[in-house]
RODO-2510 file (C-alpha; in nm, 4 decimals, decimal comma):
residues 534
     n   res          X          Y          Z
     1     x     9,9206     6,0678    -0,6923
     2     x     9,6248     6,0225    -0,4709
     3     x     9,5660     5,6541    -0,2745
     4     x     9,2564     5,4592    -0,4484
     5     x     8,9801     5,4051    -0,1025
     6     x     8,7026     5,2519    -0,3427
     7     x     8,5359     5,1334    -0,0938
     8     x     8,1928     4,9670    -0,1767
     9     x     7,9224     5,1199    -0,0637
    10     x     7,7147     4,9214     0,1863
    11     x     7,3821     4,9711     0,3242
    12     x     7,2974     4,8988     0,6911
    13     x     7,0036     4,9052     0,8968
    14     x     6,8320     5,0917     0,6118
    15     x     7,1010     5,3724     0,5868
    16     x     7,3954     5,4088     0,3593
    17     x     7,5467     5,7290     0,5381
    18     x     7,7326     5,5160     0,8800
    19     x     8,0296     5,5555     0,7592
    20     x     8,2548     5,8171     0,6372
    21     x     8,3921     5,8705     0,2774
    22     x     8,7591     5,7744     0,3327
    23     x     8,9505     6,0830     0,1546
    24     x     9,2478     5,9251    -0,0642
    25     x     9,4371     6,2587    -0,0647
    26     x     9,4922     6,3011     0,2900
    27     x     9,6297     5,9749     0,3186
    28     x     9,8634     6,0390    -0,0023
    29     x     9,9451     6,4044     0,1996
    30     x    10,0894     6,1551     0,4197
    31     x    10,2922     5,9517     0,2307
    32     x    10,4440     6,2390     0,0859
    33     x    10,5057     6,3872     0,4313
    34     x    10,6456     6,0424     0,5701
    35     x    10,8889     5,9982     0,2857
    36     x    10,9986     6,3519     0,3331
    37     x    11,0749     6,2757     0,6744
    38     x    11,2484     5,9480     0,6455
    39     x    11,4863     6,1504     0,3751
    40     x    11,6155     6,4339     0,6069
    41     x    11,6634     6,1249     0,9150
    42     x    11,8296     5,9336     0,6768
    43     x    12,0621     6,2351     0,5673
    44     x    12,1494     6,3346     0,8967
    45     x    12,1926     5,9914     0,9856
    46     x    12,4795     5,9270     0,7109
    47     x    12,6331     6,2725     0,7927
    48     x    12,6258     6,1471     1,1833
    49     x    12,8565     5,8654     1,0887
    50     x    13,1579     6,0971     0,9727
    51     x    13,3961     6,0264     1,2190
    52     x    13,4350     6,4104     1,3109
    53     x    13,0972     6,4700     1,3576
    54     x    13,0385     6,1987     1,5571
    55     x    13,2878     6,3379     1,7897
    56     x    13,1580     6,6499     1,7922
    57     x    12,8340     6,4883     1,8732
    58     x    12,9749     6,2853     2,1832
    59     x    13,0891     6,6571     2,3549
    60     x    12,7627     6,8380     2,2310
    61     x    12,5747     6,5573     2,4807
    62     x    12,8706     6,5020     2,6941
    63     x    12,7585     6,5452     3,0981
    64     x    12,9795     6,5311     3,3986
    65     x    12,9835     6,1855     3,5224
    66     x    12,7663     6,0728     3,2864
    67     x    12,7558     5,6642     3,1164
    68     x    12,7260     5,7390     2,7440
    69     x    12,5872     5,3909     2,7030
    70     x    12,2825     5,5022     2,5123
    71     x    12,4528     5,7605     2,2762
    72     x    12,4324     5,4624     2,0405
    73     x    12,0608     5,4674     2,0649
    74     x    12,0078     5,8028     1,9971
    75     x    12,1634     5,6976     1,6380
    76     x    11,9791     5,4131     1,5432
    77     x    11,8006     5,4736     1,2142
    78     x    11,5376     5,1944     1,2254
    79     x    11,3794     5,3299     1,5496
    80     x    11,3931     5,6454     1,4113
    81     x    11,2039     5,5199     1,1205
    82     x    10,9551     5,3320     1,3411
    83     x    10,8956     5,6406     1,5882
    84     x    10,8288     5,8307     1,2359
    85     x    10,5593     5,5521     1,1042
    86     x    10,3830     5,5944     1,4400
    87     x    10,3086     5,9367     1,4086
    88     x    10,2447     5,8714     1,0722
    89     x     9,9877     5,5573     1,1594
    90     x     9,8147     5,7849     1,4503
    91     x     9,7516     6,0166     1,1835
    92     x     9,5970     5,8619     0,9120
    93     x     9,4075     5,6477     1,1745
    94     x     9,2629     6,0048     1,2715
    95     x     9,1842     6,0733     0,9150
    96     x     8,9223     5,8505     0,8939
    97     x     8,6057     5,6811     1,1268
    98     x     8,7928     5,3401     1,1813
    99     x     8,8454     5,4241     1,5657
   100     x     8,4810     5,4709     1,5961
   101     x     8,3996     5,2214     1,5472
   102     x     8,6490     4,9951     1,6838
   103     x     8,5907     4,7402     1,9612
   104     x     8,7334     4,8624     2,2218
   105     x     8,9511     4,5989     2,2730
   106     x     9,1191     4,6069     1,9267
   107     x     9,1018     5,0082     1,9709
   108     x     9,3656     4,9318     2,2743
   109     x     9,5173     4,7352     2,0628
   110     x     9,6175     4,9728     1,8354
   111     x     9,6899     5,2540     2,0767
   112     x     9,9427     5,0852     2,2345
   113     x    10,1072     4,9390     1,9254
   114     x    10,1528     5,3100     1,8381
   115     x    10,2815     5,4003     2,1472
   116     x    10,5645     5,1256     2,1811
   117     x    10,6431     5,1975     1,7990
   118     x    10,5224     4,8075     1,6885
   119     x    10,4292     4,9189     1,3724
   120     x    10,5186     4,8161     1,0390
   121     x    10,6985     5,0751     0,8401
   122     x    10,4245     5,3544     0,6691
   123     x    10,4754     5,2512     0,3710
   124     x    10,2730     5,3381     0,0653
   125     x    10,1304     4,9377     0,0371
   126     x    10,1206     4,8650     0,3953
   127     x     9,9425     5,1716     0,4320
   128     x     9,7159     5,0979     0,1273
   129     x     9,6735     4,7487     0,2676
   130     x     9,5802     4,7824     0,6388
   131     x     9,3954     5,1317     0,5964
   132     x     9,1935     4,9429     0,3088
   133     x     9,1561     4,6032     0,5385
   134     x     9,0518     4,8366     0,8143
   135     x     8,7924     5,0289     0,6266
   136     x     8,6107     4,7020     0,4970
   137     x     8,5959     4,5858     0,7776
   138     x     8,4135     4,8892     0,9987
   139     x     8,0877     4,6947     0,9411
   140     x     8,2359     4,3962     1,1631
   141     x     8,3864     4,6526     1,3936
   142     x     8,0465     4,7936     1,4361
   143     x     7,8853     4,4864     1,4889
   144     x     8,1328     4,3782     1,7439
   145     x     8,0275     4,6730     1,9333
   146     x     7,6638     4,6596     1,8814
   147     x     7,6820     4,3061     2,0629
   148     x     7,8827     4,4205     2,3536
   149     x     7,6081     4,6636     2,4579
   150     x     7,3508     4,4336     2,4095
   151     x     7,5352     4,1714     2,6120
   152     x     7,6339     4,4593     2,9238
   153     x     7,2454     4,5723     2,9059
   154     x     7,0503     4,2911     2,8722
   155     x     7,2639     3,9674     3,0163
   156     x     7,1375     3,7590     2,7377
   157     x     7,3587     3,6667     2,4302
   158     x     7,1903     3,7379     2,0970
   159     x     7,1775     3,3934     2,0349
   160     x     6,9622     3,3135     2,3169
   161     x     6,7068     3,5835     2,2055
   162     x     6,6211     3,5784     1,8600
   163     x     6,3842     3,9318     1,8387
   164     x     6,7527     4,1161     1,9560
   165     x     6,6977     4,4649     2,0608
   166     x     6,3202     4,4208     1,9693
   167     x     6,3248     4,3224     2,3553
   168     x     6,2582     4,4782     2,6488
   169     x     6,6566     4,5058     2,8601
   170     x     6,7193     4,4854     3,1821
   171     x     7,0405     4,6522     3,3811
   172     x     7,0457     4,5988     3,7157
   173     x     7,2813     4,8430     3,9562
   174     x     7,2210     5,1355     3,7353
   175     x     7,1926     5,3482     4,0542
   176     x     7,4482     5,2903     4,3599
   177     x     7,4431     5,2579     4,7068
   178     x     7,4413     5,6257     4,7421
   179     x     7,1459     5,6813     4,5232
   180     x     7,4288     5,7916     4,2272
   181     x     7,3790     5,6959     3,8958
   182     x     7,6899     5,4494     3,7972
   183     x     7,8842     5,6122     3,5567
   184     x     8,0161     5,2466     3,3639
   185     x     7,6824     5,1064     3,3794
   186     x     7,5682     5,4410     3,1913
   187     x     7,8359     5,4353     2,9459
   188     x     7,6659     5,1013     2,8093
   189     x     7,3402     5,3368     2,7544
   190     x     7,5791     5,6089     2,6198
   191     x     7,7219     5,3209     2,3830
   192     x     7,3912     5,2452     2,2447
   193     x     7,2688     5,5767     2,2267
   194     x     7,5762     5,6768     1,9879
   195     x     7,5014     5,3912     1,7360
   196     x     7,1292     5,5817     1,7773
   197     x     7,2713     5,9284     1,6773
   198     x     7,4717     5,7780     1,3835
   199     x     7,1338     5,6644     1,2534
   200     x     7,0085     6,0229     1,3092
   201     x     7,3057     6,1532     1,1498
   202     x     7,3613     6,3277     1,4744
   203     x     7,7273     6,3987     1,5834
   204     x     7,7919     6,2823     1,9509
   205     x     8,0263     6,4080     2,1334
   206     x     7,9494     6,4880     2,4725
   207     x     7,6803     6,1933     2,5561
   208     x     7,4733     6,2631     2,8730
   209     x     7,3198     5,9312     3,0157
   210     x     7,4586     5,9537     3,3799
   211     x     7,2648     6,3089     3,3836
   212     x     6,9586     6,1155     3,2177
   213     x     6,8935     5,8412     3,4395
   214     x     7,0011     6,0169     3,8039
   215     x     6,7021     6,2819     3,6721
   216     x     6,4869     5,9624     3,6078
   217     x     6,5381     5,8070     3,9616
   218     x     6,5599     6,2009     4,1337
   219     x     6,2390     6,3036     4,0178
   220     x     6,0077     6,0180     3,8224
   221     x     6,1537     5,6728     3,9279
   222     x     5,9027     5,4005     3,7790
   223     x     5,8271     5,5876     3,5276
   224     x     5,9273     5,5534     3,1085
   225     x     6,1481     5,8814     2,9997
   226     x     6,1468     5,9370     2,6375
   227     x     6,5494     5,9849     2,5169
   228     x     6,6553     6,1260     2,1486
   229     x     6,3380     6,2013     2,0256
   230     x     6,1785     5,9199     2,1630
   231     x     6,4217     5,6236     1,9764
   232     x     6,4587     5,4647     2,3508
   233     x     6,2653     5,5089     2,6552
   234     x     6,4465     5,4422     3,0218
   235     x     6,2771     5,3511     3,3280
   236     x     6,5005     5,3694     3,6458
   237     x     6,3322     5,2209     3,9344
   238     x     6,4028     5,3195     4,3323
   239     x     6,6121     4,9785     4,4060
   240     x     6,8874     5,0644     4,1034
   241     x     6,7084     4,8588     3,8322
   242     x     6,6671     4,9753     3,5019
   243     x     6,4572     4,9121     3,2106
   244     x     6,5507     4,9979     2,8126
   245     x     6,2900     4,9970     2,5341
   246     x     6,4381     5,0706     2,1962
   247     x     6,1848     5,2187     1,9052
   248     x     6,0603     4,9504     1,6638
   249     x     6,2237     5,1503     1,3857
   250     x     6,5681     5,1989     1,5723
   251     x     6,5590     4,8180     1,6766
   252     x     6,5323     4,6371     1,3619
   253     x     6,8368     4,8474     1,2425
   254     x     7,0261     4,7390     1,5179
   255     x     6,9684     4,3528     1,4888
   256     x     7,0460     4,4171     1,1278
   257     x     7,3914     4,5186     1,2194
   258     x     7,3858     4,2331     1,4819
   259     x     7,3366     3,9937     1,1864
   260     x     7,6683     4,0638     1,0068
   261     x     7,8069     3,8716     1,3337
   262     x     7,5011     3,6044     1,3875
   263     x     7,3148     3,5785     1,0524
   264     x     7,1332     3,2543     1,1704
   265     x     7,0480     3,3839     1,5061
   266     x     6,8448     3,6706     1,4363
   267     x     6,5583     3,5565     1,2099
   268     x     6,4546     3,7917     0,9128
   269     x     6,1587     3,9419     1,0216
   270     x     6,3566     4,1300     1,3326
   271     x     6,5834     4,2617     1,0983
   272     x     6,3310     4,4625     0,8748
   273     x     6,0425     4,7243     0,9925
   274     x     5,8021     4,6277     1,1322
   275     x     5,4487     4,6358     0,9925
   276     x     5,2516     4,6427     1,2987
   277     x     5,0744     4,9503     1,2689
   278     x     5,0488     4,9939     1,6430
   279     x     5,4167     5,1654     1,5621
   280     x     5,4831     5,5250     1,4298
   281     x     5,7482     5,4710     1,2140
   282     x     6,0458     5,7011     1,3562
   283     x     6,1648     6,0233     1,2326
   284     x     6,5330     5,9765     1,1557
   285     x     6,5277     6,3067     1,0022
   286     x     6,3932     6,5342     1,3270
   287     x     6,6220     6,8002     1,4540
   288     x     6,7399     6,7690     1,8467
   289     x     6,9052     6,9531     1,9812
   290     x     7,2728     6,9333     2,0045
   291     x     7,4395     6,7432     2,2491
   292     x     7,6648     7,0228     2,3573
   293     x     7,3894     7,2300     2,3946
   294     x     7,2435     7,0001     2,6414
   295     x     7,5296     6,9902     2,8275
   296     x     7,5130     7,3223     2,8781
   297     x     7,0988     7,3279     2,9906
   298     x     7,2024     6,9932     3,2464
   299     x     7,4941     7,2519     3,3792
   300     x     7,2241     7,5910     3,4570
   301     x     7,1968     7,6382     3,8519
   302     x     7,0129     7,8988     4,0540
   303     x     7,1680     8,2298     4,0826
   304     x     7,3191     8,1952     4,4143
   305     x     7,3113     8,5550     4,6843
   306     x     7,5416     8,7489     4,8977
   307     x     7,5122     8,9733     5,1297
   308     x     7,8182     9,1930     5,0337
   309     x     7,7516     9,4224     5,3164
   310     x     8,0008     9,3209     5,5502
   311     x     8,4125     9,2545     5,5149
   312     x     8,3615     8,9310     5,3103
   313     x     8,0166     8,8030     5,1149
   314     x     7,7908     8,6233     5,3307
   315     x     7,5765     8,3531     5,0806
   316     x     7,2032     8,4191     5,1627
   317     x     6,9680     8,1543     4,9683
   318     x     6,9256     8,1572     4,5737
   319     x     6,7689     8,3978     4,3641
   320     x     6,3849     8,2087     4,2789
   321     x     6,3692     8,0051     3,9434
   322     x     6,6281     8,2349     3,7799
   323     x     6,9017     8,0284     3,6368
   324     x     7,2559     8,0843     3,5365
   325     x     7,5642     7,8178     3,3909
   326     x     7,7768     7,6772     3,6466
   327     x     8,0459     7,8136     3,4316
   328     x     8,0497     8,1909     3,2905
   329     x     8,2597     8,1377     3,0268
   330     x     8,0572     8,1343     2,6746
   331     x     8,0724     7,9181     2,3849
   332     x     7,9614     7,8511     2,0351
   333     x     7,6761     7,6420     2,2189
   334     x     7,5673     7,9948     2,3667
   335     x     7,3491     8,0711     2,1326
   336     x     7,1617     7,8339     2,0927
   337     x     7,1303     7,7797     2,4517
   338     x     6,9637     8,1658     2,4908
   339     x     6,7189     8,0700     2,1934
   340     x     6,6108     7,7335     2,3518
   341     x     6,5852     7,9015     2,7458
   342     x     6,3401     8,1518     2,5112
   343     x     6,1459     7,9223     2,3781
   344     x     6,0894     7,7668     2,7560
   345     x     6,0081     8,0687     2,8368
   346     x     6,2639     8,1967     3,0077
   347     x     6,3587     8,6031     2,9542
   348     x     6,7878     8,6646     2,9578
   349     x     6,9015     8,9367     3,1594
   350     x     7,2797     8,9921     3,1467
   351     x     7,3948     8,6184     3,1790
   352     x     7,0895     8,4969     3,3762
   353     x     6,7624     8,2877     3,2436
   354     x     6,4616     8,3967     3,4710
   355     x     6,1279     8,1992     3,4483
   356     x     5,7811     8,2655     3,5735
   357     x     5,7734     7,8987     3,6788
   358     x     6,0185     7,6018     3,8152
   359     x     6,2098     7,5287     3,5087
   360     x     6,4033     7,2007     3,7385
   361     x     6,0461     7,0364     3,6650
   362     x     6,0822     7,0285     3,2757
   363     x     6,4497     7,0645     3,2449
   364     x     6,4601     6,6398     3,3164
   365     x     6,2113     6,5965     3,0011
   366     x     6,3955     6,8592     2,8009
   367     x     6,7254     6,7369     2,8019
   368     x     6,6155     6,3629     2,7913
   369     x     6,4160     6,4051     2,5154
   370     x     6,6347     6,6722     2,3266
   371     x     6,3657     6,8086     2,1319
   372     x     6,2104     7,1754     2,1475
   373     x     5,8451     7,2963     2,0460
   374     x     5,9190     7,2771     1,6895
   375     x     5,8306     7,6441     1,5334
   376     x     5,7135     7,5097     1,2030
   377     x     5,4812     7,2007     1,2802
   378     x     5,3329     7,3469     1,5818
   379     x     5,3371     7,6695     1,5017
   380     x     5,4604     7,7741     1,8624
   381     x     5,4619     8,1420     1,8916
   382     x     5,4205     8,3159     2,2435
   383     x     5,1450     8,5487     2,2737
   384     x     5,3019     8,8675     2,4499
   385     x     5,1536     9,0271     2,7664
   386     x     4,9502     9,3357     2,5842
   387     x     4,7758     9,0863     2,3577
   388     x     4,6869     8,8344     2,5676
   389     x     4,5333     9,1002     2,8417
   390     x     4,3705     9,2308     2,5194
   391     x     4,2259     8,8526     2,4294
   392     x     4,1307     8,8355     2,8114
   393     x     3,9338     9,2052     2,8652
   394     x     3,7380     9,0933     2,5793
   395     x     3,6465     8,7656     2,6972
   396     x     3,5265     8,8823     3,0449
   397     x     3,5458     8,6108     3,1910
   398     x     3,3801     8,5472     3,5607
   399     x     3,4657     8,3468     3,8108
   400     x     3,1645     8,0851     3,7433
   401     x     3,2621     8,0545     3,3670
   402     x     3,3821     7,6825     3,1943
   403     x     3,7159     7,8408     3,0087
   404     x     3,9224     7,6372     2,6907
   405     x     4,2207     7,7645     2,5487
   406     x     4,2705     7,5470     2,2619
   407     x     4,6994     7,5337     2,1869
   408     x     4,7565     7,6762     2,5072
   409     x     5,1698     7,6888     2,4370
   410     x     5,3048     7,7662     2,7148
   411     x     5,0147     7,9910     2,8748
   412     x     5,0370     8,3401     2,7374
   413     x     4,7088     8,3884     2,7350
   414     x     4,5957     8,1227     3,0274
   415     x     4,8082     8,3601     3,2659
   416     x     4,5028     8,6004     3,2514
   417     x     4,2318     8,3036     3,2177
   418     x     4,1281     8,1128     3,5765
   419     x     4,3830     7,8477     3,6935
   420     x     4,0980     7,5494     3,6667
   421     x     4,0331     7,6609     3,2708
   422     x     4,1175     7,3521     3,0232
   423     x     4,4134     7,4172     2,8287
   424     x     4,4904     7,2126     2,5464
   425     x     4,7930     7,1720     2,4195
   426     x     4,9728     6,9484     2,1535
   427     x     5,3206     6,9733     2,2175
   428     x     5,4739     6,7379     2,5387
   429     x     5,7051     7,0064     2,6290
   430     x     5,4757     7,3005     2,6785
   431     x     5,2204     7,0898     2,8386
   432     x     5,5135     7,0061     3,0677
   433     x     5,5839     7,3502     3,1120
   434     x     5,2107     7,4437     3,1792
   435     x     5,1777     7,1455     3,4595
   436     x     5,4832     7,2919     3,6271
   437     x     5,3291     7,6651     3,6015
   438     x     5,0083     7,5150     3,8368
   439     x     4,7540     7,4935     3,5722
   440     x     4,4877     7,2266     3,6916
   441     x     4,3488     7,0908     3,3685
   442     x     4,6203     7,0255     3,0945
   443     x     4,5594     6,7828     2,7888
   444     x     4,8086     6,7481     2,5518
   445     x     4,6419     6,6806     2,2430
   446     x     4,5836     6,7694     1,8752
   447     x     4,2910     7,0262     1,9561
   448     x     4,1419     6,9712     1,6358
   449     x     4,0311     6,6122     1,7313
   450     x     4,0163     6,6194     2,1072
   451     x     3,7162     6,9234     1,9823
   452     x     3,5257     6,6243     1,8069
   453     x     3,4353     6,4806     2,1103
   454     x     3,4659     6,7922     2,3574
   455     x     3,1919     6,9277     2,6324
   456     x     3,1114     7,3120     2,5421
   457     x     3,1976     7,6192     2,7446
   458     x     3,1547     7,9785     2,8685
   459     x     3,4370     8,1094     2,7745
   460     x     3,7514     8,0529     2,5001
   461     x     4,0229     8,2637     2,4531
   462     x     4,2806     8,1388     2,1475
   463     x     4,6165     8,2096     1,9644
   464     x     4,5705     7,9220     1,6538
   465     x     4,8752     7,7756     1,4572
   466     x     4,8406     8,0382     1,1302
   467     x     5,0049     7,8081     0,9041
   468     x     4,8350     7,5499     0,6586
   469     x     4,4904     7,7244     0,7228
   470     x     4,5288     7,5801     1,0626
   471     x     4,3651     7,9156     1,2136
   472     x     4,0897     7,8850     1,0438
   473     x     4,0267     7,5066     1,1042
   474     x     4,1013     7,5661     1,4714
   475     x     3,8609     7,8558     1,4926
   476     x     3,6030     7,7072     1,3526
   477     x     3,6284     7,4074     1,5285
   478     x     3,6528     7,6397     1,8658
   479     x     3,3324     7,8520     1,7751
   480     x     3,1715     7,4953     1,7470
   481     x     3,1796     7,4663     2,1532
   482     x     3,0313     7,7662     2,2392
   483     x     2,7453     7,7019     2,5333
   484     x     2,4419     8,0207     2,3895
   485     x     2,5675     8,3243     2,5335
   486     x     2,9124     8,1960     2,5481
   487     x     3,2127     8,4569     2,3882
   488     x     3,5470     8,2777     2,1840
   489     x     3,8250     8,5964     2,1300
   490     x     4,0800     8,5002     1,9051
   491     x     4,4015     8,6084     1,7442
   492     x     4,3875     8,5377     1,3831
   493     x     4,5369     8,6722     1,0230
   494     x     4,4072     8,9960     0,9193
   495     x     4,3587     8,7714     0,5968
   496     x     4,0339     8,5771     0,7580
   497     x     3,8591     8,8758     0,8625
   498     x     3,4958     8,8349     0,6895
   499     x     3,5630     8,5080     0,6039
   500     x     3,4704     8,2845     0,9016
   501     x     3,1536     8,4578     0,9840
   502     x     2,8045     8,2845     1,0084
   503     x     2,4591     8,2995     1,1242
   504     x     2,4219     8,2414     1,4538
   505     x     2,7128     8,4092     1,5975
   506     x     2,8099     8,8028     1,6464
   507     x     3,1133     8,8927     1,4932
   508     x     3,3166     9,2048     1,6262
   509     x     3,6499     9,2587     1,4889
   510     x     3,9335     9,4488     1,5861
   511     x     4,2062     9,6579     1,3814
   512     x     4,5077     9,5116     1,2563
   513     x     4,8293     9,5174     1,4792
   514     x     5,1476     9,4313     1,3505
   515     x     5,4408     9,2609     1,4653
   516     x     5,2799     9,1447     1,7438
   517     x     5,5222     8,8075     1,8322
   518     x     5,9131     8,8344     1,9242
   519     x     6,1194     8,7051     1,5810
   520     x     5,8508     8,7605     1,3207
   521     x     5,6948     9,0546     1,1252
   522     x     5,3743     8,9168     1,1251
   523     x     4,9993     9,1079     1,1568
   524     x     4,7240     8,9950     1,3583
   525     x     4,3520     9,0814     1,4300
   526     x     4,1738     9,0271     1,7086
   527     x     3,8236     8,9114     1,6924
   528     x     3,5157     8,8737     1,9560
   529     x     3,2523     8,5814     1,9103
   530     x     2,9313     8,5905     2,0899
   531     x     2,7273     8,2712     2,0156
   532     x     2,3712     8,4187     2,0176
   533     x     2,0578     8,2511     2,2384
   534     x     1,8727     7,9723     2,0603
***
């Protein structure tokens, strides 16, 4: 008969889904397999108290010169029954989410109770009992830990600061003596940042603060890093200090869970979202990527190389911006790893990532952020060499020329188009990427309204978004800054091929190629725009 676990369902922080579904069955699986147990001890035990096997017993463990003082213990029934319940409790503690949510006090607790066998028997109402007790009261248990990471980052109590996490937090000696990040001081950001990814319905395993913050004060101290798709933003500055800003949207649904423990401290108003229209509300929903994965990007080094030449290899310097992980051994992570080192541009060869650019300058953003160009609201597809030296012969551009390339991605095409040309580009990431290839003038921005207000030019070379009608809105919009005698060459669906034409303008299209970008099937056409004299 299955165990009963009806346990109410309780919404926190806007979200019902923080907890698991305890499974009756497994629990019942238990029982069963407990009482099995106890009945083969206790049948061996009775049949150890026969008088002839207990001799028999004494000679199987007899030693030379050995005290048989404990032979006793090795009979006693009721520690057998307790070591029994304690494999039992460990178990059906790991069959559910109490532990994670544990203090970790009471989690020590526990552990140790279970280790020293000071548990009550695993019975089927004790276990009913305390598993039920324990599962009503995760909420507490979550709360409990919620305010010991606001305590360890902030050094207020919650009661002294009624907005909660709504305020800016303070940690001082984030960064050591030795310029090292402090690995306990960034388990309190790795605390916060789980209660974050449970939110997100993200699982978190491997958590990757320490990596985080040493990349904040390595290579942009003073500066706010966006972390987890932008829920919290770090600042780590050069003396150790560090400053914490959680989202609006994430804080609220932390002080709500705050409030289970303080429900006069925290007024009302910090424990709902905000209305303030200053703040996006956050996208719970988004897809990171996985935190194993990024534990894998945080791990790539440079190819290291040897002279093999001699009796031994001689180490001669490192192969330039060609990356490779620490470790060789693959993964179920390593696929997605090869698909995001794509996307940044990077081109695999054997077990080896090489880039056209430094990849150490985005890799800090990348993993702190966890997000990649996202293929279906940006559209991101890389325009391959032959096209874009195509979209550039066409263009003929000259050195005195004003050039746009309106979503620039990560510079396909700009790799044929003058360094100083003004690249515009909406996603973070690839603008990123496009700083660290050299490129003078990058704007990341939604093209179609930075183009409302934009100066006109020589020369614009484009690969639109195709989805939506975006390609047509963001050729239109791009024809619209055309100096006279200027030329736009873009890469557009065969669909729109006599369909964007107007006075004014010479139209020259191309024929239809297909296949034309890695992963899809789909057909392009190349046109030529030539924005007549007035």
């Amino acid at each position: 008969m299955s165990m009963s676990l009806a346990i109410p369902e309780r919404e926190i922080g806007g979200c019902n889904h923080l907890f698991k579904t305890p499974d009756g069955g497994i629990l019942s699986d238990l029982l069963e397999q407990y009482n099995k147990k106890i009945s083969e001890v206790e049948s061996v035990h009775k049949t150890l108290q026969l008088p002839q096997v207990s001799s028999v017993v004494e000679l199987w463990f007899r030693e030379k010169d050995k005290n048989y003082a404990t032979l006793p213990r090795r009979n006693n029934l009721e520690d057998m029954k307790l070591a029994i319940s304690s494999d039992y409790w460990q178990k059906a503690l790991n069959a559910t989410d109490v532990y994670q949510h544990m203090p970790n006090d009471a989690r020590v607790e526990w552990q140790d109770n279970i280790r020293n066998w000071k548990v009550p028997l695993f019975e089927r109402e004790i276990v009913a009992s305390t598993i039920m007790d324990l599962l009503v009261t995760r909420d507490r248990f979550l709360a409990q830990r919620v305010d010991a990471i606001f305590k360890n980052l902030s050094g207020d109590h919650v009661t002294n600061s009624p907005s909660g996490f709504g305020k800016r937090m303070i940690m001082n000696y984030m960064i050591d003596r030795y310029g090292s990040a402090c690995y306990t001081r960034a388990g309190y950001v790795d605390d916060i940042r789980i209660i974050i990814a449970k939110f997100m319905k993200r699982e978190a395993t491997v958590m990757n603060s320490k990596t985080i913050i040493q990349g904040c004060f390595d290579g942009r101290p003073g500066e706010w890093i966006e972390v987890d798709g932008g829920a919290l933003k770090i600042r780590v500055y050069k003396k150790g200090t560090a400053h914490l800003e959680v989202h609006p949207d994430i804080a609220w649904r932390l002080n709500d869970i705050l409030s289970i423990l303080y429900p006069m401290a925290i007024p009302p108003e910090f424990r709902k979202r905000s209305v303030d229209k200053r703040y996006k509300e956050f996208d719970l929903t988004q897809e990171l990527i996985p935190f194993g994965t990024l534990e894998l990007i945080s791990s790539l080094e440079l190819v290291r190389l040897y002279d093999r030449s001699g009796y031994q290899p001689r180490f001669t310097g490192h192969k330039e911006n060609c990356y490779q992980l620490r470790y060789d051994g693959r993964n179920r992570e390593s696929s997605a790893l090869d698909r995001i080192m794509q996307l940044c541009g990077g081109v695999k060869i054997g077990n080896e990532y090489q880039f056209d650019y430094d990849f150490l300058k985005i890799r800090r953003e990348l993993v702190a952020l966890g997000r990649i160009p996202d293929h279906v609201s940006h559209q991101f597809y890389p325009t391959q060499e032959e096209l874009a030296i195509l979209v550039s012969d066409l263009a003929e551009i000259d050195d005195h020329h004003d050039c746009l390339e309106p979503s620039a991605g990560q510079g396909g095409i700009a790799s044929y188009m003058p360094f100083n040309s003004t690249l515009v580009e909406i996603n973070a990431l690839n603008a990123s990427i496009l700083n660290a290839k050299g490129f003078e003038n990058v704007i990341t921005a939604d093209f179609l309204k930075w183009a409302e207000k934009a100066p006109k030019f020589d020369r614009i070379c484009m690969n639109p978004p195709f989805s939506d009608g975006r390609a047509k809105l963001h050729f239109e919009a791009a024809i619209e800054l055309l100096k006279p005698e200027g030329i736009c060459v873009a890469i557009l669906p065969p669909t729109l091929k006599g369909k964007v034409e107007r006075e004014g303008y010479k139209f020259t299209w191309s024929d239809v190629k297909h296949e034309q970008f890695i992963g899809t099937k789909v057909s392009v056409i190349v046109v030529r725009v030539e924005k007549l004299a007035a």
